[in-house]
Structure formats: structure tokens, C-alpha cells
C-alpha positions as CSV (number, residue, x, y, z in Angstrom):
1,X,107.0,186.7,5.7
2,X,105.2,183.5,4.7
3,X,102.1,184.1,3.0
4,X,100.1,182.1,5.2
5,X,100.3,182.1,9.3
6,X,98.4,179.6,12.0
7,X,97.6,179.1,15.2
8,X,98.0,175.8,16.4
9,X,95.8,174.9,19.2
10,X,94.9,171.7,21.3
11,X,90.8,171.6,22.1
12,X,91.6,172.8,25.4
13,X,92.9,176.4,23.6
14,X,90.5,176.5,20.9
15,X,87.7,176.0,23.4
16,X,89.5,179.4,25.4
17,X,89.9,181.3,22.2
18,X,86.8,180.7,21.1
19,X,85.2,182.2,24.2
20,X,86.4,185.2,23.9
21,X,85.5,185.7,20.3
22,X,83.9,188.4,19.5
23,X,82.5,187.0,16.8
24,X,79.2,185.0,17.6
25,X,78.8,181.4,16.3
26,X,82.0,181.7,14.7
27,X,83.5,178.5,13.7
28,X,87.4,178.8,12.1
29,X,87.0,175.4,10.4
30,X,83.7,175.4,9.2
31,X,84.0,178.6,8.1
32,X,87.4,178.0,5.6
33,X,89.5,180.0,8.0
34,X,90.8,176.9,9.8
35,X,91.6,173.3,10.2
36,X,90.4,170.5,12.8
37,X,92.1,167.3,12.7
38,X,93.0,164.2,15.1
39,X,97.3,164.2,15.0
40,X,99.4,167.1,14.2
41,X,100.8,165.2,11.4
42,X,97.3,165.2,9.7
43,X,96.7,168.7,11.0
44,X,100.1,169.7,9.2
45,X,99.0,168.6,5.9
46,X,95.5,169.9,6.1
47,X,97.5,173.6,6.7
48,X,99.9,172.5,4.2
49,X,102.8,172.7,6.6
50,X,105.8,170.7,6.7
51,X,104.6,167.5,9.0
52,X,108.0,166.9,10.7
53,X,108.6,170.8,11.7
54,X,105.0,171.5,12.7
55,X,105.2,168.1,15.3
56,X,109.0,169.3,16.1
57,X,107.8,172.9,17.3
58,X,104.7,171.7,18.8
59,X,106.9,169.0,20.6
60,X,109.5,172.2,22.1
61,X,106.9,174.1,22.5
62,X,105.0,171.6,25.4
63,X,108.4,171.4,26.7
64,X,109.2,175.0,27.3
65,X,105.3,174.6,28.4
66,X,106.4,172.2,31.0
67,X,109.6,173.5,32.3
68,X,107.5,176.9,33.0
69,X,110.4,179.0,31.0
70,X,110.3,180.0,27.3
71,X,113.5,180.8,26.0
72,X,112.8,181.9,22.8
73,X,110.1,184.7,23.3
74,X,110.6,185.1,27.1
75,X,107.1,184.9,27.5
76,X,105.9,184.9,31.4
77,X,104.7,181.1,32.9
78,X,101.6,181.4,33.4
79,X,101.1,182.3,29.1
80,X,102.3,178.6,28.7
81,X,99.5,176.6,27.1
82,X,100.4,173.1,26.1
83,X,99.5,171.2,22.8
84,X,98.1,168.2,23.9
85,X,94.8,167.1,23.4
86,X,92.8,166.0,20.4
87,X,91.6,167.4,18.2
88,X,94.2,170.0,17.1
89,X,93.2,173.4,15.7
90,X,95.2,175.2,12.9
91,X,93.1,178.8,12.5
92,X,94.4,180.9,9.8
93,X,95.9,184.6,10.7
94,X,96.1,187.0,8.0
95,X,97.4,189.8,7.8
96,X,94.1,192.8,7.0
97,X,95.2,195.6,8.7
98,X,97.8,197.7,10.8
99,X,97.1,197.6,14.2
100,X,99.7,197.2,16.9
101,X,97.7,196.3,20.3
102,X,99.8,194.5,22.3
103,X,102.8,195.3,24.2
104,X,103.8,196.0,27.5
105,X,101.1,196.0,29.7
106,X,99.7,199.0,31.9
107,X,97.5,199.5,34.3
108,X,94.4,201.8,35.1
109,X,96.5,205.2,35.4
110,X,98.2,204.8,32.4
111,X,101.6,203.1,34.0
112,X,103.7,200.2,32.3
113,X,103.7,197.5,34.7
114,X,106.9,194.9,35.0
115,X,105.9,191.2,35.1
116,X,105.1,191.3,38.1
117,X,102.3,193.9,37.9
118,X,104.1,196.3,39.6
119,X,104.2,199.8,38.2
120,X,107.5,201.1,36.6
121,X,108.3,204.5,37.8
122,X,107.8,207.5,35.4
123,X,106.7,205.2,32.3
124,X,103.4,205.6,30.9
125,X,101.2,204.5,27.6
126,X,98.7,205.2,25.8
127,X,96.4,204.3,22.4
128,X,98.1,201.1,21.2
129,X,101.1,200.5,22.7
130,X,99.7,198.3,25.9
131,X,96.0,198.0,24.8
132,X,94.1,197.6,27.6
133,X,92.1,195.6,25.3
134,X,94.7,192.7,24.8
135,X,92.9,189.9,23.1
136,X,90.2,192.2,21.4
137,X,90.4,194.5,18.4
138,X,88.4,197.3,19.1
139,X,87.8,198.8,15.7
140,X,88.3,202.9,15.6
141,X,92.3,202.6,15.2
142,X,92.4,202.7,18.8
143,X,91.4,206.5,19.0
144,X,89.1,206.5,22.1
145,X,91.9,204.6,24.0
146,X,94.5,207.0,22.6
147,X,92.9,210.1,23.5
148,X,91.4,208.6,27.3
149,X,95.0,206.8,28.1
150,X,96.9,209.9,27.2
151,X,94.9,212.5,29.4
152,X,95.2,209.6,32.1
153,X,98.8,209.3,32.0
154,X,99.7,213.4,31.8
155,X,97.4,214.0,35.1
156,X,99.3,211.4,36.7
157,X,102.8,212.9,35.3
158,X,101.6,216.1,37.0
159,X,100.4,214.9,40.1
160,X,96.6,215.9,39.2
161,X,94.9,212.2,39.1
């Protein structure tokens, strides 16, 4: 694992990201935990990134963006962003903590949903695996979720919901 990890962002993304911070008046670059900088090339060296590879993976990237499919992560379409527009963001992710949020998703009675949002039958979740809280780390070691998602999902397995 390398020791340092980014996310590379065109103003468009940062702007997104940075509204659903949950940390207020938080600014990645002006804070030392991130880069701002007119071209990718420039961005690549302020990150110190290999120029050539970081403008190669941005440049497969838009196209996977623009062709709607990603064939590498098989993410869904509409997770797409493009890298496009100046100024480009590089914000630093470290590694802090173990927390696994993330996942397949589920829905309100504790069902894994398929891509299309509809529920798989006889698969549940609960605590991390699927946060309902996605984007968000919601501190606790996901306890609260664990123990509500749980009782959730064994009423439905029983019929009881």
C-alpha cells in the first residue's frame, strides 16, 4: 500500500464533497491535507505523483466517465464524475482508523438492494456492512446502526415488521 493516497477532483467534485462535509469551514488545501492547482500535471507534482500516470488515469477515467460503463470497478453510471474543470483538487486520504462503511447497499428494513434498488430476497445487513450512512463516518464504531439494523432485519426474517 502506498504511504500516501488522494482524491483527485475537478471544482465541480470538490464543490460536492465539500458540501457534505461534516466538518465546518473545512478547507483540504489550506489546511495541509490537500492540493489545488490549475492542470493535472502541476497538480501531480504538488501531490508528488508521477505527472504522466496521474494525467493517464485521469484521462481513462473521463472516458469510462463518458461511455457510462466502468470496467475496472464496475461502478454503476450514474457514480461517474468527470475530471474536467479547473482547478483540480488532490485531498489527502489517510488511513486513521478501521472502519468498513460501505458496501452493498440496503434499504430501510434491513434488505440488500441490487442496482437497481430492488430488494434481494432473503439477504439482509446490518452495522457496517451497507452503512446507511454512506458518505459519513458516524463515530461510535457503528454500534447504534449495528444493534437498530440487526433487530430490523430479524423481525423482517420472521415476518414480525
Amino acid at each position: 500500500m502506498p504511504k500516501d493516497t488522494w482524491y483527485i477532483l475537478d471544482d465541480e467534485g470538490y464543490q460536492q464533497m465539500m458540501a457534505y462535509s461534516t466538518a465546518p469551514n473545512f478547507e483540504p488545501s489550506s489546511e495541509g491535507y490537500g492540493y489545488r492547482a490549475n492542470s493535472i500535471e502541476e497538480l501531480a507534482g504538488m501531490a508528488g505523483l508521477p505527472a504522466n500516470e496521474l494525467v493517464r488515469t485521469v484521462e481513462q477515467w473521463n472516458q469510462y466517465c463518458e461511455a457510462g460503463e466502468d470496467p475496472a470497478f464496475y461502478r454503476p453510471a450514474w457514480t461517474l464524475t468527470p475530471i474536467k474543470t479547473a482547478p483540480f483538487h488532490a485531498c489527502h486520504c489517510s488511513a486513521t482508523m478501521l472502519n468498513t462503511d460501505g458496501g452493498p447497499r440496503r434499504n430501510e428494513h434491513a434488505q440488500i438492494i441490487d442496482l437497481d434498488g430492488n430488494p434481494i430476497p432473503n439477504l439482509y445487513s446490518s452495522g457496517e456492512f451497507g452503512s446507511i450512512w454512506c458518505h459519513m463516518y458516524n463515530g461510535g464504531g457503528n454500534l447504534a446502526e449495528c444493534c437498530t439494523f440487526s433487530r430490523i432485519a430479524v423481525r423482517n426474517i420472521l415476518g414480525i415488521a
